[in-house]
Every structure is written in C-alpha cells, then in structure tokens.
C-alpha positions in Angstrom: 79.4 116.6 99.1 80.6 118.8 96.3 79.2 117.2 93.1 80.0 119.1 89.3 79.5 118.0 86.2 83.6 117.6 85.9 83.8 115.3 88.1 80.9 113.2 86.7 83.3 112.9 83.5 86.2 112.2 86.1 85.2 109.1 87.3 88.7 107.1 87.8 91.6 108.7 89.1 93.4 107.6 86.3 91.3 109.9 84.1 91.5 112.5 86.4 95.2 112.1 86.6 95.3 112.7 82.9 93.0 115.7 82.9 94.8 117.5 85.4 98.2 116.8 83.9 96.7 118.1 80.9 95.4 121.4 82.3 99.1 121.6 83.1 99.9 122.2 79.7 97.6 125.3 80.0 99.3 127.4 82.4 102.3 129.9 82.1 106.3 128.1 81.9 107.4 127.3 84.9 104.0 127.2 86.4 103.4 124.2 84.9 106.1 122.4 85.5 105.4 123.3 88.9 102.2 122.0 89.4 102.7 118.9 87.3 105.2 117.9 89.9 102.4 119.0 92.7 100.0 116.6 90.5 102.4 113.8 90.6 103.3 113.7 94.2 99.7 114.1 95.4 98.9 110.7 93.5 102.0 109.1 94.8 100.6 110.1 98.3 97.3 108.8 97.9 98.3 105.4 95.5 97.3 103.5 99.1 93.8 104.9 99.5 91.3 101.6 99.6 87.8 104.0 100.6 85.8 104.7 97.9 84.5 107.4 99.5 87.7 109.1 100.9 89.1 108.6 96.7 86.0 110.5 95.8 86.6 113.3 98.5 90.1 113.7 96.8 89.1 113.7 93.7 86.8 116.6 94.2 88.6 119.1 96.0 91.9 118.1 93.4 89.3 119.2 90.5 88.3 122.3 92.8 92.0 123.3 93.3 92.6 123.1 89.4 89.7 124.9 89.0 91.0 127.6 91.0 94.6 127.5 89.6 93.0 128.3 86.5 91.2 131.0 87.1 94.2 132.3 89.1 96.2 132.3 85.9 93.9 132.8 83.3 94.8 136.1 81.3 92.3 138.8 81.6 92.7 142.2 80.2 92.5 145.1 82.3 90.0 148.1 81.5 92.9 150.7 83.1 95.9 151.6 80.9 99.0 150.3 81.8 101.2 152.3 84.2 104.7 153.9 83.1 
C-alpha cells in the first residue's frame, strides 16, 4: 500500500474531492476544464463503493494521478535556446 503524507491530510473523499478540484485550477485552460470533468465522473463512478479499503485504494492512486498531471504540466524552463 502506497501511503504519503497527502493522503494522510486526505482522509474523506469529500476532501479529496475538493483538493483535486482545486489542483484543477492550477493547470493550463482547457486542461482544466478537462480534468475537472475527469474528477467529477470518477466520483460519480465510485459514489456506490461501501469497502473501506477499496475507497482508500482510490483515493491513493486519484492523488498519484494528480500528482503526475502536475508534474506533466508544470512549467519548466529549458536550458537550450528556443529554435527559429
């Protein structure tokens, strides 16, 4: 089991459903919206789930995916020159 300290401060999916909608905000237009929908309809999908621990396995790899849409869109700049 995956454990991080953001999901320790995650502990209800409501919370979590906040946070990610949130990091939403963060990302480029039209991204956003994007996966804002995506946030939405994975909760709708998963409103049913009764096992603890099956909600705690989605709630990790949900916090692992926006972890890695992040870093996918975070802006770094490159050390080369642009090319013309």
């Amino acid at each position: 089991m995956v454990v991080t300290s953001t999901v320790l401060l995650k502990n209800s999916p409501k919370s979590l459903y906040k946070y990610l909608l949130r990091e939403c905000q963060k990302l480029p237009k039209g991204a956003d919206e994007f996966y804002k929908h995506s946030v939405k309809q994975s909760f709708k999908q998963h409103v049913a789930e009764l096992d603890p621990e099956r909600i705690q396995q989605i709630m990790e790899k949900a916090l692992l995916d926006a972890k890695w849409i992040m870093q996918k869109y975070k802006k770094e700049p490159s050390p080369y020159p642009p090319k013309i």
